[in-house]
N, C-alpha and C positions, 0 to 999 in steps of 0.2 A: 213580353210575349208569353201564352200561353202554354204551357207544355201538349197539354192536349185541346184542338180545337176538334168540334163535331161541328159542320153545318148543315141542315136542308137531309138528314142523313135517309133514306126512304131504301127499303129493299121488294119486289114484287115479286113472285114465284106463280110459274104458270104451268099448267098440269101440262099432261101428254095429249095430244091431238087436236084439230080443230076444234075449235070450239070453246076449249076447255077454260073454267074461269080463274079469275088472278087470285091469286091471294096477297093481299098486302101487308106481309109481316113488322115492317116498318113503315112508319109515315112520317117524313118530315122532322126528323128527331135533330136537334140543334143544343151544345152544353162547351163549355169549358171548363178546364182541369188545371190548374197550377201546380207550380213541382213544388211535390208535399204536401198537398191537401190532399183530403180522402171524400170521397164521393158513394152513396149507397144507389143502388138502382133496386125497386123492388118492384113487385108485381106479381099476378099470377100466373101460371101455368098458360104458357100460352103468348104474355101480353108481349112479349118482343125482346126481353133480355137475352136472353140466349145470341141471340142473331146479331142484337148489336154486338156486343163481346166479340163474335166471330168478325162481323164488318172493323172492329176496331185493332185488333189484330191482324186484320188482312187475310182469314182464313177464307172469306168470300168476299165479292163484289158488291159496289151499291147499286141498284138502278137509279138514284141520284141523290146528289149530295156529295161532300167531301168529308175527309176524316187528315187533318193535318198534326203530325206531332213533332213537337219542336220544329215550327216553321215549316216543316215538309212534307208532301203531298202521301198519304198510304195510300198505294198502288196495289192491288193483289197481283202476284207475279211468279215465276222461277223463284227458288231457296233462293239462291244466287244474287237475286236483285235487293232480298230482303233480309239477308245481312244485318243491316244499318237498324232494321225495325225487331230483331232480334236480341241484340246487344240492346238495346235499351226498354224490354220488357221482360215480365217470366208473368206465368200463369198457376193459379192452384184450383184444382177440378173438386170438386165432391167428394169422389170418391178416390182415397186416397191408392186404394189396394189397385185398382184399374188403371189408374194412373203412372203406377212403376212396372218397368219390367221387370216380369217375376226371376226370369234367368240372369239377372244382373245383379249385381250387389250391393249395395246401398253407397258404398264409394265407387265404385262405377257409374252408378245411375247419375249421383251428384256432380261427377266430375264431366257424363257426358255434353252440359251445354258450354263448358269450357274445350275440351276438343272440336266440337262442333262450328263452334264461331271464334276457334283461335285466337282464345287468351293467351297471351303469354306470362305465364308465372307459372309459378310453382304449384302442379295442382293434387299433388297429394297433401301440401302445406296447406292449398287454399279449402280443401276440403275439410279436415281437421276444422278448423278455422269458422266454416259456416256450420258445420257440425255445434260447434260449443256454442256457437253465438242462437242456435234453437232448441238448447238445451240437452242437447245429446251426448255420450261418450263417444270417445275418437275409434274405440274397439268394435263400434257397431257396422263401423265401415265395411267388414268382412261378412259381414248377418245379409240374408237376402229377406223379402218385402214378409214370406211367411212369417218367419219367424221374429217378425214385429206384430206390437197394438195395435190397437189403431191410430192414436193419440201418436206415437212414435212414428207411424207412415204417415201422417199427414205432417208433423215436423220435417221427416227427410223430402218429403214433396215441397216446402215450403224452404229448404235449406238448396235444394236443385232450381226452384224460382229465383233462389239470391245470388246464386252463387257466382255469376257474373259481373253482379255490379248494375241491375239494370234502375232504372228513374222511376219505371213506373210498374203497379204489381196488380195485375188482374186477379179479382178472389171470383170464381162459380161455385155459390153455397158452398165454401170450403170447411163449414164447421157441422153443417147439415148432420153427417154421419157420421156425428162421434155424440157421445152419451153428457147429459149435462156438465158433470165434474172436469170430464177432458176438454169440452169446447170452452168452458168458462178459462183452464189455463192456455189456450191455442189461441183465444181474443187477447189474452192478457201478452204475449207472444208479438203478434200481429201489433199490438201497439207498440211495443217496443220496439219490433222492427223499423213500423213508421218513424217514430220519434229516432231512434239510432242512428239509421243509415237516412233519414231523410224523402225517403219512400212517398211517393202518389200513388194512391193506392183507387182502385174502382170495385167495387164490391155489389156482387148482386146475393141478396140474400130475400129468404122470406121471414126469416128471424128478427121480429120488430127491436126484440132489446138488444140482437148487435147491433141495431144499425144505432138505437139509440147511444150505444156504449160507447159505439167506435167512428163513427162518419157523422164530418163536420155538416154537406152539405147532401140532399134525395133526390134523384128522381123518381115520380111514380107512375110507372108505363100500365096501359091498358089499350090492349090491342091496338100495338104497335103505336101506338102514339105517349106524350109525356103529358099524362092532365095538368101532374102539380110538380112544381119545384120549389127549392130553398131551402133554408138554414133549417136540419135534421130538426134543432129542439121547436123550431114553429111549427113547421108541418105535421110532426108527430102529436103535440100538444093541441091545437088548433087548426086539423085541417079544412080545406077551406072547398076542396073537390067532393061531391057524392060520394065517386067511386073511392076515393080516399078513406074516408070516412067508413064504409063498410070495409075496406082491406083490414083499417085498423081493428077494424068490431072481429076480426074474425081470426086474424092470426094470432098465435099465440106467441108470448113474452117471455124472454129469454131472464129467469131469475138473478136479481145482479146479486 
């Protein structure tokens, strides 16, 4: 079985008042995820990443299609119902500084998705813990989101995505806004994490050489649809879409 299944995934959004026309931000989007592989999604400004991510998380609803992980149906619902769908993902944003609360501490921040979905352990132990395993001192626990880098907020962001235990790790352009030197050791990170803890990872980036770097399998959305899919070094190498073929002409390459 699949860890993540997408089928038929399609979202419409409809302005205010009669009349008004649809917009179809998704169309039909259909893929599978196994636990532990990594999958890039890219595209432009616009093309439907963003929405899936939100549909795949359960942030919104689909107008049709299903979204199943491990075996079971994601429902958009009450916190309460979604539990189940929390424990077994975390998320890393962009921006890493927006992302934490500034009035929280960095061992607060990290420990919040463990109070929240009632792990039980030890979670000043478990924080230490996911702290060293992204590189960080256990001292920094005390520091709030100021008086970190960037490169350092976007580890404690990605240290607060682990720190549960989840299967699966949603990236949104999470290396986007950190400066070459720091996102080259943040990918090197990210794979580690995969390979370590075994992580299925979904990554939407516009960054052609992470995706090359790091994601086994692509999709490529344009306007809400998936033109090309497959094995990262074919499609990248040899794609076989137009619209492919100019994304690639046009975004710039992440120096390895």
């Amino acid at each position: 079985m699949s860890l993540l299944e997408v089928d038929g995934l399609s979202r419409d959004y409809r302005g205010r008042g009669p009349g008004s026309p649809v917009t179809h931000a998704l169309r039909g989007v259909s893929f599978e995820l196994g636990a532990g592989e990594t999958l890039a999604v890219i595209g432009e400004s616009g093309s439907g990443k963003t929405t899936l991510m939100r549909l795949l998380l359960a942030l919104d609803g689909a107008t049709a299609g299903t979204v199943r992980f491990a075996g079971r149906e994601v429902v958009p619902g009450p916190a309460r119902t979604l539990g189940w769908l929390r424990r077994e993902t975390g998320i890393v944003l962009q921006d890493p500084y927006s992302s934490l609360d500034p009035r929280m501490s960095v061992g607060a921040s990290v420990s919040e998705p463990l109070r929240a979905l009632g792990v039980s352990v030890d979670h000043r132990a478990r924080v230490r813990d996911v702290l060293a395993r992204v590189g960080l001192d256990a001292e920094l626990a005390g520091r709030y989101p100021h008086e970190l880098s960037g490169g350092q907020r976007q580890r404690v962001a990605l240290s607060r995505a682990i720190v549960h235990g989840p299967k699966l790790l949603i990236g949104d352009e999470p290396l986007s806004a950190l400066d070459v030197t720091v996102r080259a050791q943040v990918l090197e990170l990210l794979r580690e994490l995969h390979r370590d803890l075994g992580l299925a990872v979904v990554l939407v980036s516009h960054d052609i050489g992470l995706v090359q770097h790091f994601a086994e399998r692509v999709l490529v959305m344009h306007d809400g649809e998936v033109v090309e899919a497959g094995a990262s070094a074919q499609v990248l190498a040899a794609p076989q879409h137009p619209y492919t073929r100019r994304l690639l002409a046009a975004v710039p390459r992440l120096s390895s």
